[in-house]
C-alpha positions as CSV (number, residue, x, y, z in Angstrom):
1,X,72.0,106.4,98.3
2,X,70.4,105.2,101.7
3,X,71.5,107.3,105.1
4,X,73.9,104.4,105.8
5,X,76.2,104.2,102.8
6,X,76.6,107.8,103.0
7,X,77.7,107.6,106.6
8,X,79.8,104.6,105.7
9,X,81.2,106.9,103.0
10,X,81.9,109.6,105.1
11,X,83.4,107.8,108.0
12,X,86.1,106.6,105.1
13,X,86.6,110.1,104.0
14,X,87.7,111.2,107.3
15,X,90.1,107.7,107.5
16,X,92.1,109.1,104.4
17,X,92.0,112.3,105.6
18,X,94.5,111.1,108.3
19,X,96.8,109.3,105.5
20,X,99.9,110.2,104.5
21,X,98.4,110.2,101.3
22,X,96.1,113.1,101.8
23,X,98.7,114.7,103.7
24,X,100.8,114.8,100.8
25,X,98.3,116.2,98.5
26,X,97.3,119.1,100.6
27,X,101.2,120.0,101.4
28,X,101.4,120.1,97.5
29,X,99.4,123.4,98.1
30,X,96.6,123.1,94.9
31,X,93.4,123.3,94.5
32,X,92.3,120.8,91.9
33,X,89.9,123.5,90.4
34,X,91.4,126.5,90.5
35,X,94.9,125.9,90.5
36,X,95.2,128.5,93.1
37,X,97.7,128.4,96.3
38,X,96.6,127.6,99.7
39,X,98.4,126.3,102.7
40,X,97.3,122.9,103.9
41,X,94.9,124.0,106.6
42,X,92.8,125.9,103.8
43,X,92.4,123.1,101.6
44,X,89.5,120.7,102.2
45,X,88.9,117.6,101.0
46,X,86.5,117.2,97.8
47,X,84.6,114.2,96.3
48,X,84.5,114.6,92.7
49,X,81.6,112.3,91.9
50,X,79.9,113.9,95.1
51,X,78.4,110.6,97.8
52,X,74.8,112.1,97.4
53,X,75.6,111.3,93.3
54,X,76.8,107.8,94.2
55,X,80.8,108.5,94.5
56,X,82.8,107.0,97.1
57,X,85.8,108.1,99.3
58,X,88.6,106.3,97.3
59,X,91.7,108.3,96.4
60,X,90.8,108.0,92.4
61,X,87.5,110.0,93.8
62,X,89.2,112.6,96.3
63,X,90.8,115.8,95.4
64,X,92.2,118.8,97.3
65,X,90.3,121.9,97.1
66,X,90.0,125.5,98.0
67,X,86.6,126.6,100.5
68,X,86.1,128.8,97.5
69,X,86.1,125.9,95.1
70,X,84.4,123.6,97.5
71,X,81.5,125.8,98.4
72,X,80.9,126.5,94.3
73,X,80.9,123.0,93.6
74,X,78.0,122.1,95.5
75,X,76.8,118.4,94.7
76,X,77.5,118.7,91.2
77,X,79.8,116.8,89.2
78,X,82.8,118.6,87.0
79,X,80.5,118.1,83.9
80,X,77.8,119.5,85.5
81,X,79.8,122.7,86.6
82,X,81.3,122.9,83.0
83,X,77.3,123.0,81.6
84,X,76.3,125.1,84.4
85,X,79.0,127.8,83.6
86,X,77.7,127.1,79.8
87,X,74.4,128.1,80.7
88,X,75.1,130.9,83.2
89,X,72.5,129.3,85.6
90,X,72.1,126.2,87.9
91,X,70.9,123.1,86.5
92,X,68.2,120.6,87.9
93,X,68.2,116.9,87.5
């Protein structure tokens, strides 16, 4: 992904993030990972399909998460944190 479709991306993340939408998902309280309990102001927003992996800042894309959760997750995708788990080490691609 070139320098300015990630900035595009970004500069749509932090649209949504004003939403109603994502305000209602983070007042819900989850993270999407860990099912723990957080208050709004310790969730952050997470791209599943991360933009350096070619995802984009649509809701289908965007989930609440905990800095925990966030920070863990890297620029991997959920498959690739399942096999890394697997494997008890971090992958390359």
């Amino acid at each position: 992904m070139d320098q300015e479709s990630f900035k595009v991306e970004k500069a749509k993340a932090r649209k949504l993030r004003q939403s109603q939408w994502w305000k209602t998902k983070i007042h819900a309280g989850a993270c999407h990972y860990c099912g723990g309990r957080y208050t709004a102001e310790e969730l952050t927003m997470d791209h599943i399909v991360p933009i350096s992996r070619g995802g984009k800042s649509k809701r289908g894309n965007l989930v609440p998460a905990c800095k925990k959760c966030n920070v863990n997750k890297k620029y991997y995708t959920p498959a690739e944190i399942i096999l890394r788990e697997k494997l008890g080490q971090d992958i390359q691609f």
